[in-house]
C-alpha positions as CSV (number, residue, x, y, z in Angstrom):
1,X,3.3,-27.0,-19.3
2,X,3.4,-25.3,-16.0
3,X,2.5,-27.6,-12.6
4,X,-0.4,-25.3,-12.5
5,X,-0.9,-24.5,-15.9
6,X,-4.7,-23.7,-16.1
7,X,-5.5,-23.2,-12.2
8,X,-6.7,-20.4,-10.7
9,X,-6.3,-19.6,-7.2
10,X,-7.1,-16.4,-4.7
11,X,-4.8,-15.1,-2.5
12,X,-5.7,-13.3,0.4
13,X,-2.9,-11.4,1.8
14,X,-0.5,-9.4,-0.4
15,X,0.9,-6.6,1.3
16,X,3.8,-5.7,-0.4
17,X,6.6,-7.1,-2.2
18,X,7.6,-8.9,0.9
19,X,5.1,-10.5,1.7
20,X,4.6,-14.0,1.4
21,X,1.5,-14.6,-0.2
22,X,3.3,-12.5,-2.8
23,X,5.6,-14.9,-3.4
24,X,3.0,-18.0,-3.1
25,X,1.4,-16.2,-6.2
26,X,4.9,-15.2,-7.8
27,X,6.0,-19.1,-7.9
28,X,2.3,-20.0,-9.2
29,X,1.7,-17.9,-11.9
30,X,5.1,-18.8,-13.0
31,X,3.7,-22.7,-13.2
32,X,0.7,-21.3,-15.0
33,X,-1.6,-20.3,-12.7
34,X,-3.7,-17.3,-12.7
35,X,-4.4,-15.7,-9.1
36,X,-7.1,-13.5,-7.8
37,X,-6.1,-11.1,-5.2
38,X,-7.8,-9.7,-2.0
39,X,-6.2,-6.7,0.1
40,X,-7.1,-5.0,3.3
41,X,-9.3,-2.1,2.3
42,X,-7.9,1.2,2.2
43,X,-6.8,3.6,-0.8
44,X,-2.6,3.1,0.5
45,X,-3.0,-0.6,1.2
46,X,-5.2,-1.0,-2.6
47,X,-2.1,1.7,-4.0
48,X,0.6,-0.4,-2.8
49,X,-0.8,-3.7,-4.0
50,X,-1.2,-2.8,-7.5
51,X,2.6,-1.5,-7.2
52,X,3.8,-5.0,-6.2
53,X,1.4,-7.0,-8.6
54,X,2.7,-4.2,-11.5
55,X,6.3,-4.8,-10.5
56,X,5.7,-8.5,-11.1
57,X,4.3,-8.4,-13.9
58,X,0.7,-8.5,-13.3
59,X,-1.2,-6.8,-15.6
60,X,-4.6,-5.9,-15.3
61,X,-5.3,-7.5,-11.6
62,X,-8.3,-8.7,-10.9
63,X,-8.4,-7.4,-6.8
64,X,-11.0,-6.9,-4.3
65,X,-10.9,-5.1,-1.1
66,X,-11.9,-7.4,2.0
67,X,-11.3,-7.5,5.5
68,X,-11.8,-11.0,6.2
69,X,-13.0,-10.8,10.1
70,X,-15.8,-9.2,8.8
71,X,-18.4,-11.6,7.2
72,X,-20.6,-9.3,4.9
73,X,-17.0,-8.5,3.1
74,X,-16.2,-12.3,2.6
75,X,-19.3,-13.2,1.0
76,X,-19.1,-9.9,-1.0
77,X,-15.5,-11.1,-2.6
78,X,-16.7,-14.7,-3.1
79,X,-20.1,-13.7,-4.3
80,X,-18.4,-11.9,-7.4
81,X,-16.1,-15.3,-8.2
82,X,-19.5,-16.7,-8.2
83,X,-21.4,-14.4,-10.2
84,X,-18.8,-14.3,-12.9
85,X,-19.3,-18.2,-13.3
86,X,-15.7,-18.6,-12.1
87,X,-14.7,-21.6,-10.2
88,X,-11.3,-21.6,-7.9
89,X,-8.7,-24.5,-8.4
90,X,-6.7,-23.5,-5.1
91,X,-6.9,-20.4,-1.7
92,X,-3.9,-19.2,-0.3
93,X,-4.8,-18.1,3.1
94,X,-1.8,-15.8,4.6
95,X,-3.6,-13.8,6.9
96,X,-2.9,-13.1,10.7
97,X,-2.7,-10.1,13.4
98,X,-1.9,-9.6,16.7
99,X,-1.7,-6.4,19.2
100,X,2.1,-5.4,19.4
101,X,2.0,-4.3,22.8
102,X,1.9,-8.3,23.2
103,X,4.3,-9.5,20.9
104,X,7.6,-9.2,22.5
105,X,9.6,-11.2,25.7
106,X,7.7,-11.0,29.2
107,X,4.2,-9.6,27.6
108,X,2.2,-12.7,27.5
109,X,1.1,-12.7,30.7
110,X,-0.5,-9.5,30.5
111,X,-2.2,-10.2,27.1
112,X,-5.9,-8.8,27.4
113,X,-9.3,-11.0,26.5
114,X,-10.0,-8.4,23.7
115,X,-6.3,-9.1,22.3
116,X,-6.6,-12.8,22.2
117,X,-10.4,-13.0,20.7
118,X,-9.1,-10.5,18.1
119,X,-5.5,-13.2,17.5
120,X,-7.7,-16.0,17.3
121,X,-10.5,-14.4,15.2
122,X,-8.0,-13.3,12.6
123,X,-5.1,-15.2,12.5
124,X,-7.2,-18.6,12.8
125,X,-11.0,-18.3,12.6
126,X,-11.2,-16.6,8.9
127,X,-9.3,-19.7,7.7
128,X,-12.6,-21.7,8.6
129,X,-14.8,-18.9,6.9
130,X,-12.8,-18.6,3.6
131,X,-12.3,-22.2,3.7
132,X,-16.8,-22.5,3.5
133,X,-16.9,-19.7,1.2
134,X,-14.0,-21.4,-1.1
135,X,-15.6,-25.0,-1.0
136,X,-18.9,-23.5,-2.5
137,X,-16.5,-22.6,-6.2
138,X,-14.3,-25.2,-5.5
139,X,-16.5,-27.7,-7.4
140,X,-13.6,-29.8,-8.7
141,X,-11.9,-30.3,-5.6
142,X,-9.0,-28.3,-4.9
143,X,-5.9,-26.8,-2.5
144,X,-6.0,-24.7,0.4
145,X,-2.9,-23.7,2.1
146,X,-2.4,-21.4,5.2
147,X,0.3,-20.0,6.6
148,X,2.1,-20.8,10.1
149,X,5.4,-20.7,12.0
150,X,7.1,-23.0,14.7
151,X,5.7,-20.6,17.6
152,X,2.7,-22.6,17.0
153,X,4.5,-26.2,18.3
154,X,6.9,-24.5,20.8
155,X,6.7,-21.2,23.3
156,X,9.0,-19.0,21.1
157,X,10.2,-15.6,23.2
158,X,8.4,-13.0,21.5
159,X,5.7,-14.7,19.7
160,X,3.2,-15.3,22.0
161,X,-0.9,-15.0,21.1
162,X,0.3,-15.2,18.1
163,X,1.9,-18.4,18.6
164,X,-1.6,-19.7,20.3
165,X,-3.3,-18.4,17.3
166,X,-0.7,-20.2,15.1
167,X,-2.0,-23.1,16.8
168,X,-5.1,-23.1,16.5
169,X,-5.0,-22.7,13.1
170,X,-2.7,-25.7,12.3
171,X,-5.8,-27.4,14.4
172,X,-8.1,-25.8,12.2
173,X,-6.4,-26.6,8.9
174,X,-6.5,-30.7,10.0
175,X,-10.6,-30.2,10.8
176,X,-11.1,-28.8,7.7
177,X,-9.2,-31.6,6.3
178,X,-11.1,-34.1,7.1
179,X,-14.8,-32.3,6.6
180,X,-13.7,-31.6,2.9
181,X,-11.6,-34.3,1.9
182,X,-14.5,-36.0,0.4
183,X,-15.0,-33.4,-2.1
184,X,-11.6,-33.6,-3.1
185,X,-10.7,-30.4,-1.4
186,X,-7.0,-30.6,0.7
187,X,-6.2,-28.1,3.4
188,X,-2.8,-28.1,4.4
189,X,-0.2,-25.5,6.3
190,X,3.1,-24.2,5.6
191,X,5.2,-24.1,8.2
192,X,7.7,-21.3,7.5
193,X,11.0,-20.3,9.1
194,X,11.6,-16.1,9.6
195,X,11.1,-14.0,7.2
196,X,12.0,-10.3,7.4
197,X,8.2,-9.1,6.3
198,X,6.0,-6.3,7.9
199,X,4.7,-8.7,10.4
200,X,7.9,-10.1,11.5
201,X,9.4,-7.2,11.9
202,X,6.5,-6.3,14.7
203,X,8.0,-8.7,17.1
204,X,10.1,-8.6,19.6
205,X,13.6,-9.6,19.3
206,X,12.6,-11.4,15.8
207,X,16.6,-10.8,15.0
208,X,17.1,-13.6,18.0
209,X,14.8,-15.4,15.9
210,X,16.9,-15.3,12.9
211,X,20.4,-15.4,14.7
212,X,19.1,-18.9,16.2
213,X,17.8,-20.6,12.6
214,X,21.3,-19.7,11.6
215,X,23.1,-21.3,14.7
216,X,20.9,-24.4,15.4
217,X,19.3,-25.4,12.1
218,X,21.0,-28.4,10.1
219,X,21.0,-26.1,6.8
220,X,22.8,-23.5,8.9
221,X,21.1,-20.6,7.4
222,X,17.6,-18.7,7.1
223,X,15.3,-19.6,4.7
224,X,14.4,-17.5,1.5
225,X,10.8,-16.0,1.0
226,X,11.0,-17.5,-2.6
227,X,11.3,-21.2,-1.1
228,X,8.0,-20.8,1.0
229,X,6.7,-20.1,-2.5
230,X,8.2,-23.1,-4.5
231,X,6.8,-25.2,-1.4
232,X,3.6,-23.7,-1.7
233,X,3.3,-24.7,-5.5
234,X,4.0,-28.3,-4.4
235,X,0.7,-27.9,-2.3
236,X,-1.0,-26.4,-4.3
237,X,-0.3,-29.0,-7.4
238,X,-1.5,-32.6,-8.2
239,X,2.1,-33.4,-7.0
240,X,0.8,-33.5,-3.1
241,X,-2.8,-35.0,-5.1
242,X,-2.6,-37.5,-1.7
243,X,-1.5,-34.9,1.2
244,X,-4.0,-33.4,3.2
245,X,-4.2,-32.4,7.0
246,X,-0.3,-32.1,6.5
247,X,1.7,-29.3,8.6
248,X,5.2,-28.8,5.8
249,X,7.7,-27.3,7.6
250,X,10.3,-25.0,5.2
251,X,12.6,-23.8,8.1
252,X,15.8,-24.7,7.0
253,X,15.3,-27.9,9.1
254,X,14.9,-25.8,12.2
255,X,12.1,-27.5,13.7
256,X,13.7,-31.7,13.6
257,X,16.6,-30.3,15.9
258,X,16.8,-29.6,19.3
259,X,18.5,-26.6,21.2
């Protein structure tokens, strides 16, 4: 018997095989769980998601397009968990954007009202809209996890709106927290150190980013995507049955040190 042997979760967030919600779903079907998937829309983005879920040994996906700062496709995608008398057992959330022309040292500053509403609205708002959505098939209680990074605690070079957005999101996570931790639903965050996805690689200088987990961090190396994912499982199980409103750092120890 897996740790989730039975569950089933969505994930919102698979973009390709390096993504990290990929491997959140990798390490929780391999405990038993079976995942539903959501995907930007667009023919490429819908090609290249049934790639990675067929290279991983997902057959026959279930998938839905949905663009999740747009409301009408959110209640779309949960109205047909609902309609198929489905009920979730856990929501990875691993969503979050940011313009590139302000990621990147000495851009802050210069970062636009329409870039920081569209950060925020992305990167930390949908998590309170899939989070309403989810409760509402969630009827036995549950997991929700979301995905941060450090830049949300401290003013990493490079990070930027992101890095507010990051915060407001851990801030978001906690509220949510305690609104549905009487029906037995936990929201927590994972806290994760670089990883070399698509998104990383869209900021500035991430390689400083890397070079300085190695050099400061207690474990002396970067982290693995496959160790956010057997973190996430712990989150996602009856094994954290008493964590909630919890940000988990897996950073290699990054964050405890100072430098």
């Amino acid at each position: 018997m897996g740790l989730l042997e039975g569950k089933q979760g969505l994930v919102l967030g698979v973009a390709n095989e390096r993504s990290i919600a990929w491997h959140v779903a990798q390490a929780a079907i391999a405990e038993g769980a079976t995942c539903k998937f959501s995907y930007f829309p667009g023919e490429r983005m819908e090609q290249r998601v049934l790639r990675t879920l067929s290279r991983g040994g997902v057959t026959d996906p279930w998938i839905e397009p949905c663009d999740v700062s747009r409301d009408e496709d959110l209640e779309r995608l949960f109205a047909r968990i609902a309609q198929q008398g489905e009920k979730l057992d856990f929501v990875v959330h691993s969503v979050a954007y940011a313009d590139r022309r302000f990621l990147g040292p000495g851009t802050f500053l210069a970062t636009s009202r329409d870039a920081f509403r569209e950060a925020l609205d992305i990167s930390a708002y949908t998590l309170i809209a899939v989070s309403r959505h989810a409760a509402e098939v969630m009827t036995n209680g549950g997991s929700i996890v979301t995905l941060s990074y450090y830049g949300a605690e401290k003013a990493v070079p490079g990070y930027n709106v992101m890095g507010v957005a990051k915060a407001a999101l851990e801030a978001a996570a906690r509220y949510l927290a305690a609104e549905l931790g009487p029906r037995s639903i936990r929201v927590n965050s994972l806290s994760a150190g670089p990883c070399r996805t698509v998104s990383a690689l869209a900021i500035g200088d991430v390689d400083e980013m890397f070079r300085r987990v190695e050099q400061l961090s207690p474990l002396k190396r970067n982290i693995e995507t496959a160790e956010i994912g057997r973190s996430a499982v712990y989150l996602l199980s009856d094994l954290s049955s008493g964590v909630t409103g919890e940000t988990h750092h897996v950073d290699s120890g990054y964050h405890a040190v100072g430098g």
